[in-house]
C-alpha positions as CSV (number, residue, x, y, z in Angstrom):
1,X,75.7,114.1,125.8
2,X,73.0,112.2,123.7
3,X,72.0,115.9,122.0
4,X,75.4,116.6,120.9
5,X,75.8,112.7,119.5
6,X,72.9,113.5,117.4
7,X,74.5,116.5,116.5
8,X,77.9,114.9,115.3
9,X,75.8,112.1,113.4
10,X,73.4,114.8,111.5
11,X,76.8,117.0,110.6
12,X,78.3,113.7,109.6
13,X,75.1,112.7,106.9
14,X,75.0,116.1,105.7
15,X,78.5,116.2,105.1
16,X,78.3,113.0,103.1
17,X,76.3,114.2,101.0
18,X,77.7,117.1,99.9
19,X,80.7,115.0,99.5
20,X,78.5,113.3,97.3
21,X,77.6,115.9,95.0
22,X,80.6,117.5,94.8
23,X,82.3,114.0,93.7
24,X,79.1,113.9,91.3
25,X,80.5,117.5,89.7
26,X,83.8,116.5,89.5
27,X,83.8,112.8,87.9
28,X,80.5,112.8,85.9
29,X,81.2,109.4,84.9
30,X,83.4,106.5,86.1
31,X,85.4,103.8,84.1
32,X,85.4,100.0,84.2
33,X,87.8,97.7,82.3
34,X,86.3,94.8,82.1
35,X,87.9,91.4,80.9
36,X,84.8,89.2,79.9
37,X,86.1,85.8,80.9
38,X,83.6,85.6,83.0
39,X,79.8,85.5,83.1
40,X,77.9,88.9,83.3
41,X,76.8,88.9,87.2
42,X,79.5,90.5,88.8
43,X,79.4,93.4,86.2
44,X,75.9,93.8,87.0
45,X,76.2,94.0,90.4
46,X,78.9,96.8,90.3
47,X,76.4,98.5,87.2
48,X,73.6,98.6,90.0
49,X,76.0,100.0,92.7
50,X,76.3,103.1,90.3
51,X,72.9,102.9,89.6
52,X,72.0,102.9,93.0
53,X,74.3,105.6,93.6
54,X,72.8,108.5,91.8
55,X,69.8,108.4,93.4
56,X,72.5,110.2,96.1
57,X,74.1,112.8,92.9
58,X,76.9,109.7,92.5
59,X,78.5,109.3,88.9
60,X,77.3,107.4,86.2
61,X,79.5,104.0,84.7
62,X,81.1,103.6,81.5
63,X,82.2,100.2,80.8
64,X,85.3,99.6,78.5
65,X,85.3,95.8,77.5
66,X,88.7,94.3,76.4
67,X,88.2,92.0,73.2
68,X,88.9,88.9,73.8
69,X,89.4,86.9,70.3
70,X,91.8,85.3,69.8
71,X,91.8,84.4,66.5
72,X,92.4,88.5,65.6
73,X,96.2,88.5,67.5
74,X,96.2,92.1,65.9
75,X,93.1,92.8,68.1
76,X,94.3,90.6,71.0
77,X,95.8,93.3,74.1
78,X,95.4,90.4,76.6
79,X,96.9,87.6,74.5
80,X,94.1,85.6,74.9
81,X,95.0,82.0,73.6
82,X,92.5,79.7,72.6
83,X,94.4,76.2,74.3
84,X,95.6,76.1,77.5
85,X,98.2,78.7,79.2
86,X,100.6,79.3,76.4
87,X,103.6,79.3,78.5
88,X,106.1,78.6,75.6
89,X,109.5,77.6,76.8
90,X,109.2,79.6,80.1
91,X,108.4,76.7,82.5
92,X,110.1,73.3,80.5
93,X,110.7,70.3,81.9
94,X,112.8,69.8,84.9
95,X,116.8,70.7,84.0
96,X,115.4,72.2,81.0
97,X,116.5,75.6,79.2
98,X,114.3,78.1,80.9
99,X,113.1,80.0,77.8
100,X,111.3,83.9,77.4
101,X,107.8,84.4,79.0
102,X,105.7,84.3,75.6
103,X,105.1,88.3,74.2
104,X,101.4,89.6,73.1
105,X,101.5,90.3,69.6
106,X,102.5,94.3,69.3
107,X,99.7,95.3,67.1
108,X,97.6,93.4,69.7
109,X,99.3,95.9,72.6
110,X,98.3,98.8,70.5
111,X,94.7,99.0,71.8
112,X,95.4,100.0,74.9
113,X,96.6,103.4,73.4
114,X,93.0,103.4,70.8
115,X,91.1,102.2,73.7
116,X,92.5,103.0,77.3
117,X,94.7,106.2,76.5
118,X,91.9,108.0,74.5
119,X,89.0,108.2,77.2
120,X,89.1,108.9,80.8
121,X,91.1,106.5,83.1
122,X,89.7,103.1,83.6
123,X,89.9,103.2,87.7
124,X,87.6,100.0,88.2
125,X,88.7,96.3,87.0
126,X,87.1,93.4,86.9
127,X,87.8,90.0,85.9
128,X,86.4,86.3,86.6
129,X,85.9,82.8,85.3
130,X,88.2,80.2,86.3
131,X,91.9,80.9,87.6
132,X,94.7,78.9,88.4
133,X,97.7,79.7,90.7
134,X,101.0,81.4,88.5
135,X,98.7,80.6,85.4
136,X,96.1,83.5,85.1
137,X,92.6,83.3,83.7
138,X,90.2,81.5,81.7
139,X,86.6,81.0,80.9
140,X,84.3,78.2,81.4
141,X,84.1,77.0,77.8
142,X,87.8,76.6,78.0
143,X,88.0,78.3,74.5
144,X,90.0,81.7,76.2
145,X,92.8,81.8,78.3
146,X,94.8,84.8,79.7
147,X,98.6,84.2,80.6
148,X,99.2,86.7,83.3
149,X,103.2,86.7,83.1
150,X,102.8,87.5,79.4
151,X,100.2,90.5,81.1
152,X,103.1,91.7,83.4
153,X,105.1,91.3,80.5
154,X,102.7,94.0,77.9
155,X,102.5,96.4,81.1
156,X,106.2,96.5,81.5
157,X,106.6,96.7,77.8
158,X,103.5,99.3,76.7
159,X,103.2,102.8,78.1
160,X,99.6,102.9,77.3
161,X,99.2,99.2,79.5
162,X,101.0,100.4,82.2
163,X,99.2,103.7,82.6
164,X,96.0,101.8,82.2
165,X,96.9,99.4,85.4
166,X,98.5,102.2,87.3
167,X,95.0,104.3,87.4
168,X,93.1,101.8,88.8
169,X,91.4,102.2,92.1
170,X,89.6,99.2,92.7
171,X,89.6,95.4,91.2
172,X,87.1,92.5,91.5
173,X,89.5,88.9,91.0
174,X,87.1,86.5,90.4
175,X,87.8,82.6,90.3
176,X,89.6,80.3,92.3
177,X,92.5,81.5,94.3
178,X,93.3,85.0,93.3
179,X,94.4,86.1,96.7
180,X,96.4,82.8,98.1
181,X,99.7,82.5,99.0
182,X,101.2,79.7,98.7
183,X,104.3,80.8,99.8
184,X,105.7,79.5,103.9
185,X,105.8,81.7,106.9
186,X,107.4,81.6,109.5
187,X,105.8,79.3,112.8
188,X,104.6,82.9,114.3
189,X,103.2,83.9,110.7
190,X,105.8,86.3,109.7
191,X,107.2,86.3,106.4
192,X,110.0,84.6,105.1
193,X,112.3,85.5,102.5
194,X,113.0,83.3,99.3
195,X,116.5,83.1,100.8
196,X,115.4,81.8,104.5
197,X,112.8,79.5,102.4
198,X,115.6,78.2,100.4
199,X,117.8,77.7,103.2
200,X,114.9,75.4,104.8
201,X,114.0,73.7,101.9
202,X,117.5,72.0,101.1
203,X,117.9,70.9,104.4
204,X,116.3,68.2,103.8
205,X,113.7,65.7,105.3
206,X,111.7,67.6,107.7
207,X,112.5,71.1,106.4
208,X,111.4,70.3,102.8
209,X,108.1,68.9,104.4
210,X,107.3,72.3,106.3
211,X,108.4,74.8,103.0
212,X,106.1,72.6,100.7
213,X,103.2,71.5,103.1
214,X,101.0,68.1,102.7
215,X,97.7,67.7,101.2
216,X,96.3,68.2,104.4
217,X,97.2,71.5,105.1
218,X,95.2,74.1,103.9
219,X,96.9,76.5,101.1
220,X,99.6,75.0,101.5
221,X,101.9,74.2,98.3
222,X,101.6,70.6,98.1
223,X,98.0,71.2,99.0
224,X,97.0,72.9,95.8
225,X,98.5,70.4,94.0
226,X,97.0,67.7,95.1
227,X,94.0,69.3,94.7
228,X,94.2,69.6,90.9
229,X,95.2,66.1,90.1
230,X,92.2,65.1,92.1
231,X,90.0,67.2,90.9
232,X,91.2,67.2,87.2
233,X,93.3,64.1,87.3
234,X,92.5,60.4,85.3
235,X,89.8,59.1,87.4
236,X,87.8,62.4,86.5
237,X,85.8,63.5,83.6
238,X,87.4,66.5,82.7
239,X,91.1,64.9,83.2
240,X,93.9,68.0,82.5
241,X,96.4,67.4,85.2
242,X,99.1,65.0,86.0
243,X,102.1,64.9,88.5
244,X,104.1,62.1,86.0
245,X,105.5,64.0,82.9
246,X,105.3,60.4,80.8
247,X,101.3,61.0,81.3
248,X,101.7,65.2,80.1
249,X,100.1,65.1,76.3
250,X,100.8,68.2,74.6
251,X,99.3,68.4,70.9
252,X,101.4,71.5,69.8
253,X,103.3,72.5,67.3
254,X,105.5,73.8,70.4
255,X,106.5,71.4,72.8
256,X,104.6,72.6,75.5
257,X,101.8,74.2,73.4
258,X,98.1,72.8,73.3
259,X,98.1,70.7,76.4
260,X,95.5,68.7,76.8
261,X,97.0,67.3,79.9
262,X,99.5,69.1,81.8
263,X,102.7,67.7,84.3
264,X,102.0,70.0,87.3
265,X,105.6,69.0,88.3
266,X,106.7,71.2,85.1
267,X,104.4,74.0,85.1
268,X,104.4,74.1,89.3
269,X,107.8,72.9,90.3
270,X,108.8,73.5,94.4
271,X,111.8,75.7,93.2
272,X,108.9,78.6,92.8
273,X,108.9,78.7,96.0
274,X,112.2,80.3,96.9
275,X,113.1,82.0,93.6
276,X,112.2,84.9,93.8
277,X,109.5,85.3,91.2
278,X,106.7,84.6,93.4
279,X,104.6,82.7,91.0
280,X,102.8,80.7,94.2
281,X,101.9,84.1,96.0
282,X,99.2,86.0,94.2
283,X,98.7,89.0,96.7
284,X,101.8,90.1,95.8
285,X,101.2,89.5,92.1
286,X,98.2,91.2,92.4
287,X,99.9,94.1,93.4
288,X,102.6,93.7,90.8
289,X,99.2,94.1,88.3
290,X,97.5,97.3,90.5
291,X,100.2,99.1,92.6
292,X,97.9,102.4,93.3
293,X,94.7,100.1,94.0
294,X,93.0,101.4,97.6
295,X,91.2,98.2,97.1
296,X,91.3,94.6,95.3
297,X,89.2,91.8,95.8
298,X,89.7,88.1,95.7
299,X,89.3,84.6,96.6
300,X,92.1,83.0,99.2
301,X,90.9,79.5,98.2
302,X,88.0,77.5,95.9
303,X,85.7,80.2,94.4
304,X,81.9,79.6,93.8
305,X,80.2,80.0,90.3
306,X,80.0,83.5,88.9
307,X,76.5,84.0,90.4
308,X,77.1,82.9,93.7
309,X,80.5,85.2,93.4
310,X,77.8,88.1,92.4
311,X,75.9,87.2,95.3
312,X,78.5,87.6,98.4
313,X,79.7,90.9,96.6
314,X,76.5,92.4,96.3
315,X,75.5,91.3,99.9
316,X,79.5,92.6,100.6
317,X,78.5,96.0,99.3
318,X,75.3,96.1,101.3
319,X,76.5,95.0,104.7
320,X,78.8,97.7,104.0
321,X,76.2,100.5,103.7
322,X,74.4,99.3,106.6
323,X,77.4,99.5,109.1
324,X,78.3,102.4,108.0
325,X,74.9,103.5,108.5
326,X,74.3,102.5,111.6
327,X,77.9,103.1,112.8
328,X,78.8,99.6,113.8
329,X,81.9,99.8,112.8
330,X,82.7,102.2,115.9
331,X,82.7,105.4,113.5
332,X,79.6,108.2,113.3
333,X,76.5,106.9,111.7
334,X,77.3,107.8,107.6
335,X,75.1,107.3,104.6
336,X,77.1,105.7,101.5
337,X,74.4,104.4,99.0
338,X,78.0,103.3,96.8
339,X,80.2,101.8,98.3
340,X,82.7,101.9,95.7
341,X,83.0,105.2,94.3
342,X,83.3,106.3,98.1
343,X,86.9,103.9,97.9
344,X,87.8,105.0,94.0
345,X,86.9,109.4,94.4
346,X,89.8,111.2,94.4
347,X,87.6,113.8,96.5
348,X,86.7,111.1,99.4
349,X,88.6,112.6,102.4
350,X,91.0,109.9,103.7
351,X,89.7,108.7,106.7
352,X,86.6,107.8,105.2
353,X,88.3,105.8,102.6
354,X,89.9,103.9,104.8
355,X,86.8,104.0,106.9
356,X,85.1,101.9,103.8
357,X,87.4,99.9,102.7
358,X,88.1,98.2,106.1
359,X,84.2,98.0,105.9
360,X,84.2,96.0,102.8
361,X,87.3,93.6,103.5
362,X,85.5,92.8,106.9
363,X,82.1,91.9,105.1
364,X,83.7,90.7,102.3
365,X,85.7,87.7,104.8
366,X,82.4,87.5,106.4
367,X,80.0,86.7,103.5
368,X,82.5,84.3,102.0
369,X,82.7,82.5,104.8
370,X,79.1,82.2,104.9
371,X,78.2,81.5,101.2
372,X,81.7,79.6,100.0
373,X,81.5,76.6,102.2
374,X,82.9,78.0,105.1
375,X,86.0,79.5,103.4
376,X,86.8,82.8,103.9
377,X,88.1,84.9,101.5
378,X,90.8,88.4,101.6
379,X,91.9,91.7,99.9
380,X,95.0,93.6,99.9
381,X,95.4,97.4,99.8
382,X,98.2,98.1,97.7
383,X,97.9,102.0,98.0
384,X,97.4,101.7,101.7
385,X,100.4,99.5,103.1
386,X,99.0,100.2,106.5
387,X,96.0,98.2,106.0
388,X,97.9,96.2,104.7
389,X,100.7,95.6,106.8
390,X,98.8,91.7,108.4
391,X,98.2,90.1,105.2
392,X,95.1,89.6,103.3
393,X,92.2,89.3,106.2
394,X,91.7,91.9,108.7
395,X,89.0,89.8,110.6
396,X,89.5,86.5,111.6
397,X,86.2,84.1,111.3
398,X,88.4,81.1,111.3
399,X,91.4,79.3,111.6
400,X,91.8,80.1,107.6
401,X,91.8,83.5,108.4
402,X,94.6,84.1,110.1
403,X,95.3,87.8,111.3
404,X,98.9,88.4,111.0
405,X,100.5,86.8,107.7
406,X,101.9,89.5,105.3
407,X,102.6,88.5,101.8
408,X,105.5,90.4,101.4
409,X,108.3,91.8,103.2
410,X,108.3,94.8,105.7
């Protein structure tokens, strides 16, 4: 019995590696479309992971980096503003006129077809620096922010966009909760519909409470919110967030435009809960933005500075490798020196794809928890409902963590 193990683990190395090499023969080179909001760590960790990679015949990595100024709207595919979200008119004050998401300019758009359309596929994405829930990205300084409705809005509206988003493979979400859901479920974790969720909501007293949560319960709605006006409210030094719309102080010329401090009550109000947009549930955003992604990364609560975030992915990708190597995760012993390309190949037979990828999303809970203050973090599988089918976390290493949640309906 022990011979023929050894046999079945020897056939399974050799036949990674001429996986390997055959993948090296038919990609030469991969893409990454990279939004620099955040610091460079990240990038370098999934640079080494290619370099690493063809010490085994793997590809090389090409990096296509959005521009990001946004004082050239001409040049401007991501709409990068250089004050706050600029939501224009499409979240105003309660009983207001809902107005249009706000547009990218169209000359802006037009890089995607100089940049994306004219090269090979970008299949890798990566983005960081701060994030806030419905909002989208910014960077430290503050001086760059990224509306993702307007986003959804230049992928719906530009060929080139879309095509861009629909190759991609595999995306690192950096900054604070990319992959949380704020949305209720059910008391045995199943998902509820905006309808059901409505339904609860106006009944009142105790049904509002359970839709919207308190500050005490994790994720939870009324949790997050809290959490910005204490973090970033008056008694702070970097004050940008009020629950009182006398206190909101928008400079503009718009009304809502240039906001030094914002009403959460406008911009986060409890009717996003049940209608139908599903501005609280990112996961299901997330998959909005990457629909034929075998893999995207993210953080389900607070995220850690860029380097820490480089950290628990490049310790991620090497837990990976070693239980695959060893065959810990139940499978034959393989050797994957990339972790990565193994998930994005078109020529990685199935199995092992999905053999990975649970890999990483186990590792990738499991060094969150470890390195984030004890909060663990998920992924979704957008091309692979099946591993999808529980939610964001596939391992539970806390009561955070929770097993069986799906994000979306089934």
């Amino acid at each position: 019995m022990r011979f023929w193990i050894g046999v079945c683990a020897f056939l399974s190395l050799i036949a990674s590696a001429a996986f390997a090499d055959e993948a090296a023969r038919a990609r030469p080179a991969e893409r990454l479309l990279w939004v620099p909001l955040n610091r460079t760590a990240t990038f370098e960790v999934i640079r080494n992971a290619y370099r690493e990679g063809k010490t085994d015949g793997g590809p090389k990595l090409t990096t296509l980096v959005a521009p990001i100024d946004w004082r050239k709207p001409e040049d401007n595919p991501f709409a990068i503003s250089n004050y706050d979200f600029e939501l224009g008119e499409s979240r105003p004050d309660s009983g207001g006129r809902v107005g249009a998401v706000p547009s990218a300019n169209l000359d802006g758009t037009k890089w995607f077809d100089r940049s994306v359309l004219r090269g090979p596929a970008p299949r890798l994405f990566l983005i960081g620096g701060h994030h806030v829930i419905s909002e989208g990205w910014h960077n430290n300084e503050e001086s760059g922010f990224l509306f993702m409705p307007t986003l959804l809005d230049t992928i719906a509206n530009s060929r080139a966009a879309r095509a861009a988003f629909a190759s991609i493979r595999f995306a690192f979400l950096g900054g604070c909760n990319t992959m949380t859901n704020l949305e209720p479920h059910a008391a045995d974790g199943s998902y509820l519909r905006p309808s059901e969720i409505e339904r609860i909501y106006r009944s009142g007293g105790a049904g509002r409470s359970r839709m919207i949560g308190s500050a005490s319960i994790v994720n939870s709605f009324e949790f997050y919110k809290a959490r910005l006006a204490r973090e970033y409210g008056p008694e702070t030094k970097q004050y940008e967030y009020t629950r009182r719309a006398s206190a909101e102080k928008c400079l503009g010329p718009g009304r809502y435009e240039n906001c030094k401090i914002t009403n959460l009550e406008r911009i986060l109000p409890e009717t996003m809960l049940y209608d139908g947009e599903h501005l609280a549930n990112e996961p299901a955003r997330m998959k909005l933005l990457f629909p034929n992604a075998y893999l995207v990364l993210g953080f389900s609560s607070a995220s850690p500075p860029e380097e820490v975030r480089a950290k628990i992915f490049a310790d991620t990708l090497a837990d990976t490798r070693r239980e695959l190597e060893t065959g810990r995760d139940g499978g034959a012993p393989v050797r994957i020196l990339n972790p990565i390309q193994t998930i994005v190949a078109d020529e990685t037979p199935s199995l092992l794809r999905e053999r990975v990828i649970e890999s990483v999303r186990r590792n990738w809970t499991r060094e969150t928890y470890r390195l984030n203050g004890f909060r663990p973090s998920g992924s979704i599988t957008p091309a692979l409902p099946k591993l999808d089918r529980n939610g964001v976390f596939n391992i539970r290493v806390s009561a955070d963590s929770p097993l069986y949640r799906p994000y979306e309906s089934r």
